[in-house]
Steps between C-alpha positions, in 0.01 A plus 500: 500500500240214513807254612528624843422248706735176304809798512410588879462136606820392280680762742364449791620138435820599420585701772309287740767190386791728537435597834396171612857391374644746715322426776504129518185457481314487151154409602495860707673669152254344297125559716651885533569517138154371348362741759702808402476421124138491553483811639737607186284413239203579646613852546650531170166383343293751690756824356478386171128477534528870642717616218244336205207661695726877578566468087182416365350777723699741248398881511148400703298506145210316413696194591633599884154592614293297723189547621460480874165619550337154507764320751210331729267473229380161764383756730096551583402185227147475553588097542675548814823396382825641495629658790668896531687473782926522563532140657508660836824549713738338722424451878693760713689286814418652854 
């Protein structure tokens, strides 16, 4: 569904007034519910983007396959640009 976000926010809203009702305090209801229905539509955005992609992927035809052979195709330009390494890692703490 490409509406996922409006429908998320809308209820995050609502649910964010409701419980500010309940609570006394509405400006607490409504930050918690533009945060939740955020989250809500953002997540409901990314699964229908995974169903589209799982269905167009089909039987893994012609139309599934990808070709991964060239995935740092950067790598070794005779330029000097591009770069092949993984970003590097966190710092461990002593």
């Amino acid at each position: 569904m490409k509406a996922g976000l409006p429908i998320g926010m809308g209820l995050g809203i609502a649910l964010g007034v409701a419980f500010g009702i309940a609570m006394d305090n509405l400006a607490l209801g409504l930050g918690l519910g533009v945060a939740i229905g955020g989250g809500l539509g953002v997540a409901s955005t990314g699964l229908s983007t995974a169903k589209e992609k799982k269905k167009d992927s089909g039987d893994g035809g012609v139309h599934g396959a990808t070709d991964t052979s060239s995935s740092n195709s950067d790598c070794g330009t005779s330029d000097g640009g591009g770069s092949c390494g993984d970003g590097g890692g966190g710092g461990g703490g002593d």
